[in-house]
C-alpha positions as CSV (number, residue, x, y, z in Angstrom):
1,X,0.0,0.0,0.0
2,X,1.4,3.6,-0.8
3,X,1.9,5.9,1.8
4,X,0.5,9.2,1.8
5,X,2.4,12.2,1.1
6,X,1.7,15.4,2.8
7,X,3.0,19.2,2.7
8,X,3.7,20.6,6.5
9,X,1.9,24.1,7.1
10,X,2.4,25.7,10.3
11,X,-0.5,27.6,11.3
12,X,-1.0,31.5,11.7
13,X,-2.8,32.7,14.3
14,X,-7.0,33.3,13.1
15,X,-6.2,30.4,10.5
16,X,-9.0,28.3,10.3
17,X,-9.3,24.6,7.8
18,X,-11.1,25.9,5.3
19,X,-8.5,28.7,5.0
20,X,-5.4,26.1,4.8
21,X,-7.8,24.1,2.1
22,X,-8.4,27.1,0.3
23,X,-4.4,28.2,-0.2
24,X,-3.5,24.4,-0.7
25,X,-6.5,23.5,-3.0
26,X,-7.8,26.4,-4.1
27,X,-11.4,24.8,-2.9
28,X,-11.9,25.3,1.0
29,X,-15.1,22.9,0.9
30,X,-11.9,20.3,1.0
31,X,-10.7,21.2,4.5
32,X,-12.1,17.7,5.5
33,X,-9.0,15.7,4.3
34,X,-6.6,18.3,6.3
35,X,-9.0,17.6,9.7
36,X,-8.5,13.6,8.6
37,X,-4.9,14.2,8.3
38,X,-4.7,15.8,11.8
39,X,-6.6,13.4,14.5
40,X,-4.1,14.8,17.2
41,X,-5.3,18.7,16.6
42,X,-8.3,20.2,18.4
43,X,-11.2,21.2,15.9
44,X,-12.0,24.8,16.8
45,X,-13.2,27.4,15.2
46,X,-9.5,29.6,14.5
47,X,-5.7,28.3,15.1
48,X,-3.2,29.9,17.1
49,X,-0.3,30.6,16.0
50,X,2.7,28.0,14.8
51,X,0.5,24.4,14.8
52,X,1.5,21.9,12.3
53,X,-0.7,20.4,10.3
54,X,-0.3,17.6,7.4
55,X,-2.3,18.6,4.4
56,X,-2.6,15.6,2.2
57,X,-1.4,16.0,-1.3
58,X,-4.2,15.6,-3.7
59,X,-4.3,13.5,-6.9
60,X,-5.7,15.6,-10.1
61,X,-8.1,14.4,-11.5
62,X,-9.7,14.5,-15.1
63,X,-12.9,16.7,-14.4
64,X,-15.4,18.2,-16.3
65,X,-14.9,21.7,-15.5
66,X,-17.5,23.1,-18.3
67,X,-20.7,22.5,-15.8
68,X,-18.9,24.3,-12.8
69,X,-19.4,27.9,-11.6
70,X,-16.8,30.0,-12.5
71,X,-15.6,30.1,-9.0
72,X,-14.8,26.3,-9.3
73,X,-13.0,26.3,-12.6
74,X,-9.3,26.2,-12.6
75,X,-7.5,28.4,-15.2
């Protein structure tokens, strides 16, 4: 079985998951993976300053972008 691979981000303080998803994956709705990730960190509502967190790499994948809001899309 492969292992995961993972970037390390240390937090700033007022960070929140769906911030961290957002500059890793340009989609914050994936902050689930990066709370997965991270069993051994508290889930509250903003970071202090200098936690490490694993954010999961993601694999691309080949989708459809014509039916997405322009939000979504990826240039």
């Amino acid at each position: 079985m492969a292992q995961a691979e993972f970037i390390e981000h240390t937090t700033l303080a007022g960070e929140r998951w769906d911030l961290v998803a957002w500059t890793y994956y340009g989609d914050a709705t994936l902050y689930r993976g990066i709370v997965m990730a991270n069993p051994a960190v508290a889930i509250e509502p903003v970071f202090e300053a200098g936690i490490v967190l694993k954010v999961p790499l993601l694999q691309q994948s080949a989708v459809m972008t014509t039916n997405l809001p322009p939000w979504k899309r990826q240039s």
